[in-house]
C-alpha positions in Angstrom: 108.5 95.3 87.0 110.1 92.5 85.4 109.4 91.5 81.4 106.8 89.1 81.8 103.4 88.9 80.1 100.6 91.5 81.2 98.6 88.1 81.7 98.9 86.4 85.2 98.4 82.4 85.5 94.7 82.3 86.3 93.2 80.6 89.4 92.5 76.9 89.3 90.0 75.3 91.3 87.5 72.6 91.7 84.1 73.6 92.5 84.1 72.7 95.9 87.7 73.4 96.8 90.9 75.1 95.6 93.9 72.9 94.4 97.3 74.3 95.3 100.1 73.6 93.3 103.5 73.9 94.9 106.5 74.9 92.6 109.8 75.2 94.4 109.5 78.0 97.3 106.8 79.3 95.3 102.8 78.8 95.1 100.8 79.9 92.1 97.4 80.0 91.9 95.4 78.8 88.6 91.7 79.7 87.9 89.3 77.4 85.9 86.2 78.3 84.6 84.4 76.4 87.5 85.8 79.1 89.4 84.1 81.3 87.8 80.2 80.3 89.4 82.0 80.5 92.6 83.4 83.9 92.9 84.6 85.9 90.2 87.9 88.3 89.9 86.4 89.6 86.4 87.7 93.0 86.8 87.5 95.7 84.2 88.0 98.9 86.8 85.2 101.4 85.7 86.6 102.8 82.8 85.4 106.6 83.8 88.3 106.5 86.3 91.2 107.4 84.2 88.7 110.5 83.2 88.2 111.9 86.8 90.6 114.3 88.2 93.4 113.1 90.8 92.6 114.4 94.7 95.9 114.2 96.5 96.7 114.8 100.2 99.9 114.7 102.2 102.7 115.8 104.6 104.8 117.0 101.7 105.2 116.8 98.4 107.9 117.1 95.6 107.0 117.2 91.7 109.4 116.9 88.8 108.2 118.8 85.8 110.5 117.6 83.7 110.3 113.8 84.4 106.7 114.1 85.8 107.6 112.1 89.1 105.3 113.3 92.2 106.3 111.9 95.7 104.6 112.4 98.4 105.3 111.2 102.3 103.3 111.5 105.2 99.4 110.0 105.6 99.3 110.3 101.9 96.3 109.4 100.1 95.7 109.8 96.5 91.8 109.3 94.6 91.3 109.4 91.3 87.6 108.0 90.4 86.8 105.1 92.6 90.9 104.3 92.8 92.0 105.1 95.8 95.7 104.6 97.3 96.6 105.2 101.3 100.2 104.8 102.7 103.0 106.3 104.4 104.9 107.5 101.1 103.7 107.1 97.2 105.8 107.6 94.0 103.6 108.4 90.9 104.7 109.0 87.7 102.4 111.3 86.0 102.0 111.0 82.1 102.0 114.3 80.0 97.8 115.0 80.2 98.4 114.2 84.3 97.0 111.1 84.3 98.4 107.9 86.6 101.1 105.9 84.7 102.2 104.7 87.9 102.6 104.5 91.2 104.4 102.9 94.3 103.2 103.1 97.7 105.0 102.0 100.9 103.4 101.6 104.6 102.7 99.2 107.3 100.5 98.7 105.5 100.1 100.3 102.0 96.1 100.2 101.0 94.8 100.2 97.6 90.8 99.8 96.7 88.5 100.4 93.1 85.4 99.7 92.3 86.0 96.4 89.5 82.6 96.7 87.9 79.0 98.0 89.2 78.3 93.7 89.6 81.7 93.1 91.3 82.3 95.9 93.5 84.9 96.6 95.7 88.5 95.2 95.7 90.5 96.0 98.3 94.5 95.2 98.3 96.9 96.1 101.0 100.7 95.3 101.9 103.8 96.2 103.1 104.5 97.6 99.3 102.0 98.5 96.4 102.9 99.0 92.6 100.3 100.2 90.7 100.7 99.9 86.7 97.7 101.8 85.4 98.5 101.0 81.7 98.5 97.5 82.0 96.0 97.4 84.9 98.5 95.3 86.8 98.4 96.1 90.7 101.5 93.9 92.8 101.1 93.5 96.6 104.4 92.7 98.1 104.9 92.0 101.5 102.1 90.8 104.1 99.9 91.4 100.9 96.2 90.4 101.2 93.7 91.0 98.2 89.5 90.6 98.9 86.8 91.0 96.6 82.9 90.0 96.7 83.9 87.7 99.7 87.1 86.0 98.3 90.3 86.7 99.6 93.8 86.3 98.7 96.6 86.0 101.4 100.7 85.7 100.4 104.0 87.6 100.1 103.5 88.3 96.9 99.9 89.0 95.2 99.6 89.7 91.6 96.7 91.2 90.4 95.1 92.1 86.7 92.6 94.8 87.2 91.4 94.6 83.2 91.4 90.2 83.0 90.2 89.5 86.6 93.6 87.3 87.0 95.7 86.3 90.4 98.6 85.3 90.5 99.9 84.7 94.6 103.2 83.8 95.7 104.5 82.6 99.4 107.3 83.1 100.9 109.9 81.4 103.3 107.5 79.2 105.4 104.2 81.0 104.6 101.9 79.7 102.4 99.4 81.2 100.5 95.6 81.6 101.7 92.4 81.5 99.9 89.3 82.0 101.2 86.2 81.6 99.1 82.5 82.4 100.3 80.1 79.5 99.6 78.5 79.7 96.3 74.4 80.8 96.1 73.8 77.2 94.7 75.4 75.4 97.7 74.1 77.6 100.5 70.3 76.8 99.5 69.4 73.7 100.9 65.5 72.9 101.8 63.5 70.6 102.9 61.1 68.8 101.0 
């Protein structure tokens, strides 16, 4: 992972429709606080899952006590609390109490999901490659990567995502854009008669 800030650019939007803003080969995504009423990627991940013990299943795996790298391969899934990560093969560097520092999943696709907050729910990630930085909170979809969450979703090459600030940062590539989809707020979807 490259130096930069554990911040991502937040989304920016109107509230009735999301501005792009092309730089170069790239699109990044900027949030206002209008955004906000719409849908909102406020995620602190529950903070009981760093507590809960890791469930792992695979083919095969290999463990280095002495670095405390654990690769697995093979319909690998690994749970820890309401984190879960699914994919062919996962890299995870343990710290010394055996808790996720870590981790690097590859598949066609790699799938990622945890529960944001009890209000938020669900986000679900997936791509051709998944880094996982638990000590930042910084999860980075690359390839085919598509992020959802409480009916918004995210759709690049490249999706940055800050589990602890809620921020997105999503980057095309070659021809493809990026794509956003945003549900309709409760606001605009109640319209009546008088």
């Amino acid at each position: 992972m490259n130096k930069r800030s554990n911040t991502l650019a937040p989304i920016l939007s109107t509230p009735h429709s999301p501005s792009l803003i092309p730089v170069l080969s790239k699109i990044t995504l900027f949030a206002a606080t209008a955004l906000a009423s719409m849908v909102s990627f406020n995620a602190n991940a529950l903070p009981s899952d760093a507590q809960q013990p890791i469930h792992l299943l695979a083919d095969k795996a290999t463990y280095s006590e002495r670095t405390g790298v654990t690769s697995y391969s093979g319909n690998v899934t690994i749970t820890q609390g309401t984190l879960k990560l699914a994919a062919d093969n996962i890299t995870v560097n343990l710290s010394n109490s055996r808790s996720i520092l870590s981790a690097v999943a590859t598949g066609r696709p790699a799938t990622m999901q945890q529960v944001v907050t009890k209000e938020k729910g669900l986000a679900r990630g997936q791509a051709n490659k998944i880094d996982y930085n638990a000590q930042n909170g910084i999860v980075t979809l690359t390839g085919n990567a598509k992020l959802t969450q409480n009916g918004a979703s995210f759709a690049g090459n490249v999706i940055r995502y800050s589990l602890k600030v809620g921020d997105v940062e999503a980057t095309a590539g070659g021809s493809q854009r990026v794509e956003l989809v945003f549900p309709p707020s409760e606001s605009n979807s109640r319209t009546g008669i008088r």
